[in-house]
N, C-alpha and C positions, 0 to 999 in steps of 0.2 A: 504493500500500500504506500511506503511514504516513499520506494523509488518510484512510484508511478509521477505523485506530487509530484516529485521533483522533474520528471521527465514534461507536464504538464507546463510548469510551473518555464521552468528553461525553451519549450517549446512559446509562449505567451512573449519573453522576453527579446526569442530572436523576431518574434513578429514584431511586435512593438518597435525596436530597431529598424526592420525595415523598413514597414510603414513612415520614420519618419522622416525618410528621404524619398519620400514616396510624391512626385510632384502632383501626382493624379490625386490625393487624397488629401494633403497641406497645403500644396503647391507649392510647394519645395524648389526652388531652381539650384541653379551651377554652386550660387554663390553658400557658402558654409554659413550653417544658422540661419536662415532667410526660411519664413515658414509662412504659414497660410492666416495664423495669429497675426502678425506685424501687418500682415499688407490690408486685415480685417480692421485692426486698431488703425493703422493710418488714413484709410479712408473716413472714417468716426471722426477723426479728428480735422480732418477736411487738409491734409498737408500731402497735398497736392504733388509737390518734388516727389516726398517720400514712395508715393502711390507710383507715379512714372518709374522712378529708380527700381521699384521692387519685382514690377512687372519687365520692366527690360532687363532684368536678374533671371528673369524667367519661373515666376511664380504667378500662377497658374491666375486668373480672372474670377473663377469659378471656384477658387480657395472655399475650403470647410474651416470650420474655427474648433479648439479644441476646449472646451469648457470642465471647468473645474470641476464637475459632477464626471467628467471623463464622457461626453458626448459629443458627437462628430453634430457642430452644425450644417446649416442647408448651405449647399453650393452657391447658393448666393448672397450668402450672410454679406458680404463685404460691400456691392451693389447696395444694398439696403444700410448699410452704415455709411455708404456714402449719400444719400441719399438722408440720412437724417444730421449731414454735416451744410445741409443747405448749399452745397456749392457745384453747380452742375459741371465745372473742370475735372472735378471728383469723378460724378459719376459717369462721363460718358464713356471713359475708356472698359466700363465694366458691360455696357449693354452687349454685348457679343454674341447673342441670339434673342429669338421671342420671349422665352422664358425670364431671363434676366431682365429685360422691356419690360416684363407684365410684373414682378417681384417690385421691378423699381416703381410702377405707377400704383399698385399697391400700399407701397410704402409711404409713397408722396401725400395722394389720398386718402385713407385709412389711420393715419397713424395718430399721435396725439397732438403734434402740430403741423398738419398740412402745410403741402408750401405748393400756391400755384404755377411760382414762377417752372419750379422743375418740373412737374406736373403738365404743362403747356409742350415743355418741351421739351418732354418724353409721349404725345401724342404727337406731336409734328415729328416725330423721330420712328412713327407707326406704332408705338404700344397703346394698344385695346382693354378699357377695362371688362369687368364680368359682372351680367347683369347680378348676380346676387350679392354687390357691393355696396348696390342703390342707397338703403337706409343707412349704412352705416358712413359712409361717403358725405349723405347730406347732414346727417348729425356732425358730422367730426367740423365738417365746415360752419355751421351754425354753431359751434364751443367755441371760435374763436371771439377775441377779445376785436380784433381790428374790423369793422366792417366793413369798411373798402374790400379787405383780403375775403372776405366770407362771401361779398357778391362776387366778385372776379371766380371764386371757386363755384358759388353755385351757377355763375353761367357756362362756365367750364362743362360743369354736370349736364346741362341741360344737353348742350350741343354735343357732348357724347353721347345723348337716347340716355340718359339712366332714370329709370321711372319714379318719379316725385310722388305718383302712389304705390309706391313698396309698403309693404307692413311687416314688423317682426313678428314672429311667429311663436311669442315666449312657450308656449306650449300645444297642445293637439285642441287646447280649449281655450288658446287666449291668445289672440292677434290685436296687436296695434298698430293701426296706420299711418305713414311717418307726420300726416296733418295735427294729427288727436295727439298726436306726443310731442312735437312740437310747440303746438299752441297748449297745452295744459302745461308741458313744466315751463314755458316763457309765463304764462298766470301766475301761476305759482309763486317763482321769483319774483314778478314783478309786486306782489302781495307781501311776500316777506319782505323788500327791499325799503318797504315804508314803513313797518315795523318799527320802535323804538328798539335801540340796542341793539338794531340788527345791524351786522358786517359783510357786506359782500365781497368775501373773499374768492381767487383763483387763482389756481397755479397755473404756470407758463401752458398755451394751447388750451386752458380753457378746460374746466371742470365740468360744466353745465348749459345748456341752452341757454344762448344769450336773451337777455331781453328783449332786444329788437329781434331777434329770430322770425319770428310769424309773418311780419311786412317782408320781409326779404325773400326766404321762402315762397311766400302767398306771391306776392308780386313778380318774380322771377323764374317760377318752377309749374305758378298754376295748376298745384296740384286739385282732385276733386274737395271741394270745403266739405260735402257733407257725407265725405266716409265715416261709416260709422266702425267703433271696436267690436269686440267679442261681447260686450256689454252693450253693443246696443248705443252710445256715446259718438258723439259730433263735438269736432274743434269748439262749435258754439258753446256748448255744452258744460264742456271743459273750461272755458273762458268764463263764462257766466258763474260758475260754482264759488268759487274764491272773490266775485265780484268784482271783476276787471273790467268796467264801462268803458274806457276806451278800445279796447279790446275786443268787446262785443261788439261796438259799432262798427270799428275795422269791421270784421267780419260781417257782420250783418250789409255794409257797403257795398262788400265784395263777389254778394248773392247769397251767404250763407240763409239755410231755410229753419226758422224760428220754429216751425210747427212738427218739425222730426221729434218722434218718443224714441226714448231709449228700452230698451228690454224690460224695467221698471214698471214703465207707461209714464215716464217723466219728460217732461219736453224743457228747453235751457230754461224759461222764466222758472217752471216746479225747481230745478237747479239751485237758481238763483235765491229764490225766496227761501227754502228749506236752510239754505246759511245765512239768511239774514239780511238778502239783497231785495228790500222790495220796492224800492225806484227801481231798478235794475232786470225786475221782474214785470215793472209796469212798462216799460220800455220795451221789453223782448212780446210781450203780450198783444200790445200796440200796432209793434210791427207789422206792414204790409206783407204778406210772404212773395207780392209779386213785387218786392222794392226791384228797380235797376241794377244789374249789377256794375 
């Protein structure tokens, strides 16, 4: 038994050894100590020299990283580190097929601070994103702080097809559609933000649906106002619940239709009034349902 160990054990180490000059798997080139690690880190770091140096070394584009847990990252870990170094000198030397294109526009998009500019162009460079990106794509854009940058992104979306009526699918019995989620947490915060003692804090890329969220979205993406959730529930709805009057008229402006029930049989004034909104509720009542939109 313990020669086998050992036979095991010595068998593992000449692997290990090889594998680490192994350029297909580190990307390892000519030069000693140059590994698939360094050229991962230096593109994260957006240094630019180091990134050119490492590849005309001859280490590999499509580098794996070796992580401390002893896991071989994705071959395109490094495309994606450069890509969250904001600096598209970084990343273009990494696009080197489709796959790399679509990791890197992935990246740009999805991640937790978007960046259009790379994003732009890495679609003028032919990378396609994937329709089931939609919600999470227009969420991540509407957490930004900058709005300039979050419309530039949401017309980005538009003119790639990605559908403004996506819904997550939180489970086989609860879908929310990117409108109802949108415009309920912009409510929301916008209700807390008047709060006394309340602090509207974010981290870098934006924690939560911005306030202005709904006008951008609504106005830019034109998704349907009166999709409803798994409950039955309309942006109006949502908006009206917490008592955000500016909000509702937005919405109600925009065609939303006051006279939708939700699964309840609750329509946005029942909403409104049950929290304690009953101007709010006399307004939504009122409403024409054939207002302009």
């Amino acid at each position: 038994m313990a020669s086998t160990r050992l036979a095991v054990t010595l068998l593992l180490v000449t692997l290990a050894s090889s594998l680490q000059g192994c350029c297909c798997c580190f990307g390892g080139g000519s030069s000693p100590g140059v590994s698939g690690n360094d050229l991962v880190e230096a593109a994260g770091r957006g240094d630019t020299q180091r990134v050119h140096d490492l590849l005309d070394a001859g280490v590999s584009p499509r580098s794996m990283k070796w992580t401390s847990g002893g896991y071989f990252g994705g071959s395109t870990a490094a495309v994606e580190a450069a890509v969250a170094s904001g600096k598209w000198e970084v990343v273009e030397p990494f696009l080197v097929d489709e796959e790399a294109k679509t990791k890197a526009l992935a990246s740009a998009l999805l991640g937790y601070d978007p960046n259009f500019n790379i994003a732009q162009r890495l679609v003028q460079k032919g990378a396609k994103p994937h329709p089931s990106w939609a919600f999470r794509a227009y969420t991540q854009a509407l957490m930004l702080e900058d709005r300039a940058h979050a419309e530039a992104l949401v017309k980005l979306l538009v003119e790639l097809g990605m559908d403004p009526n996506a819904a997550l699918e939180v489970s086989s019995k609860e879908s929310r559609p990117l409108v109802t989620f949108v415009v309920g947490q912009a409510a929301w915060h916008r209700r807390a933000a008047r709060e006394p003692g309340f602090t509207y804090k974010r981290r870098p890329g934006g924690e939560r649906i911005s306030t202005w969220a709904p006008e951008v979205f609504i106005l830019l993406a034109r998704p349907r106002l009166d999709a409803q959730d798994s409950d039955g529930q309309t942006a109006l709805m949502m908006a009206a619940s917490p008592g955000e009057e500016e909000l509702v008229r937005f919405l109600l402006e925009q065609g939303a239709d006051p006279t939708l029930v939700d699964n309840a049989g609750q329509t946005a004034a029942s909403h409104a009034a049950r929290t304690g909104h009953d101007d709010l509720a006399t307004l939504l009542q009122a409403w024409p349902p054939s207002a302009p939109k």
